[in-house]
C-alpha positions in Angstrom: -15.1 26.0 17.7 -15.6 22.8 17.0 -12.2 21.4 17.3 -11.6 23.7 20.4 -14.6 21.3 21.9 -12.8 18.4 21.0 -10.3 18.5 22.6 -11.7 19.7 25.7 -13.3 16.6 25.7 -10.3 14.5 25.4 -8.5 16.6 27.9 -11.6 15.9 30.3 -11.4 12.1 29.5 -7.5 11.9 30.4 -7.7 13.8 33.3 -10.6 11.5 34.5 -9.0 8.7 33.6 -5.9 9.7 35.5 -7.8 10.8 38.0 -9.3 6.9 39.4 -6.1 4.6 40.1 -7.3 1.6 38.7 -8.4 3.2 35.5 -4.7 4.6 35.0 -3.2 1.2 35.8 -5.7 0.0 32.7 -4.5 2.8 30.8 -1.4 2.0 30.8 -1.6 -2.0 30.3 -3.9 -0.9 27.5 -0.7 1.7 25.9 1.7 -1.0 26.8 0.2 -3.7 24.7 -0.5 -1.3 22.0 2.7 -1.0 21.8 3.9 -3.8 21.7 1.5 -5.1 18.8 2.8 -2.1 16.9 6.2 -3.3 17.6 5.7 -6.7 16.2 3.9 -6.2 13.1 6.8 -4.7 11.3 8.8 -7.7 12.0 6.4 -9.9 11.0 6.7 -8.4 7.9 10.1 -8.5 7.5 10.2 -11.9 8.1 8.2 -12.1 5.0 10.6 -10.1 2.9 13.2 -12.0 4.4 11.4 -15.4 3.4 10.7 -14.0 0.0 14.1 -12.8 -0.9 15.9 -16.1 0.2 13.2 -17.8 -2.6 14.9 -15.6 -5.2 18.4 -16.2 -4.2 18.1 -19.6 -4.1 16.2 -19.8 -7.5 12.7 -21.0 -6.8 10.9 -17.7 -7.4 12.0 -15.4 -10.3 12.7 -12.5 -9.8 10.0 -9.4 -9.6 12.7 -7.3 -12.0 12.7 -10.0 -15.2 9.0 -9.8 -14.9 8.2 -6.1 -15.1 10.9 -5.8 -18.1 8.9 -8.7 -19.7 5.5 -7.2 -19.0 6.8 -3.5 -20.2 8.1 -4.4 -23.2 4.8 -6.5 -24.2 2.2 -3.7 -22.9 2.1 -0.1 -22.8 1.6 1.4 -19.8 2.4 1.9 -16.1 2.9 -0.4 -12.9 0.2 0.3 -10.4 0.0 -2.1 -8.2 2.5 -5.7 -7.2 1.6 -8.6 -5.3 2.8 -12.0 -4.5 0.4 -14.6 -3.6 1.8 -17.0 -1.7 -1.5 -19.1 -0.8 -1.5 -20.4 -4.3 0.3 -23.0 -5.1 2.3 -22.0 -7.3 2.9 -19.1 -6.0 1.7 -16.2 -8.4 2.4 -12.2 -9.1 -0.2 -10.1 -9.6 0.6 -7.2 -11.1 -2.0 -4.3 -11.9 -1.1 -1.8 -15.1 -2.9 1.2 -16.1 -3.1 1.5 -20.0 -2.8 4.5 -22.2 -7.0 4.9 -22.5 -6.9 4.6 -18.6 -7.8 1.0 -18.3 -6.8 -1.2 -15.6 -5.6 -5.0 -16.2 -4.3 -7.3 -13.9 -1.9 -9.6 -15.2 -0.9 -13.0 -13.5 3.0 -14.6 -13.9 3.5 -18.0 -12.3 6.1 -17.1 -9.7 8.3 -20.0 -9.9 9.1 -19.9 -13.7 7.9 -16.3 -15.1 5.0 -17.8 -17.1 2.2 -15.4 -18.0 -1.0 -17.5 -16.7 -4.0 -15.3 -17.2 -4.9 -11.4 -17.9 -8.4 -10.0 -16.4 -9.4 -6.6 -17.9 -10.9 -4.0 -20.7 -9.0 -3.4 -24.0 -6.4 -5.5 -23.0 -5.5 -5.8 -27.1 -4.9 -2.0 -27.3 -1.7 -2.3 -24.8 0.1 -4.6 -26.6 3.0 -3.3 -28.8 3.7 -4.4 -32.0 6.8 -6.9 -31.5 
């Protein structure tokens, strides 16, 4: 029942709204500009990609691949999570792993050069593998 009321309600909102001129012509400036922030965002993002992946090609970031293999075959366990933070200079990967006892450590690489910089986390010592 409660969902039935619902969307009465909303029903009896639109037809309102559609109802008064002016509020429809702000209903639909309102849609139109949703829409168009919607539009934009994903190429805002793809811009970054796009930024991103011309850094790799052109050498001055390494790339995300050598990383992960490094960090895999150092560690035990799985990839959770990936970032690149760009704000930092240099720019660093953050990459979050979830160890075989179910702790979570973040590791930090240096971007530009693949360096390991810093590790934050529980029990870090029982992920590493024996080399």
């Amino acid at each position: 029942m409660t969902g039935n009321l619902w969307a009465m309600m909303i029903t009896r909102a639109f037809s309102i709204v559609y109802q008064h001129r002016a509020l429809r012509r702000l209903y639909r400036t309102s849609c139109g500009a949703l829409l168009c922030i919607a539009l934009s965002a994903p190429a805002l993002g793809d811009e970054h990609w796009q930024r991103l992946h011309d850094d790799v090609r052109r050498g001055e970031l390494v790339e995300l691949p050598v990383i992960l293999d490094w960090l895999q075959a150092h560690y035990a366990g799985e990839i959770l999570e990936v970032e690149i933070e760009r704000d930092d200079s240099p720019p660093t990967y953050e990459i979050e792993m979830l160890g075989p006892q179910g702790q979570v450590v973040e590791f930090e690489f240096d971007a530009g050069n693949g360096e390991l910089i810093g590790m934050e986390g529980v029990n870090i010592n029982a992920m590493r593998k024996a080399q």
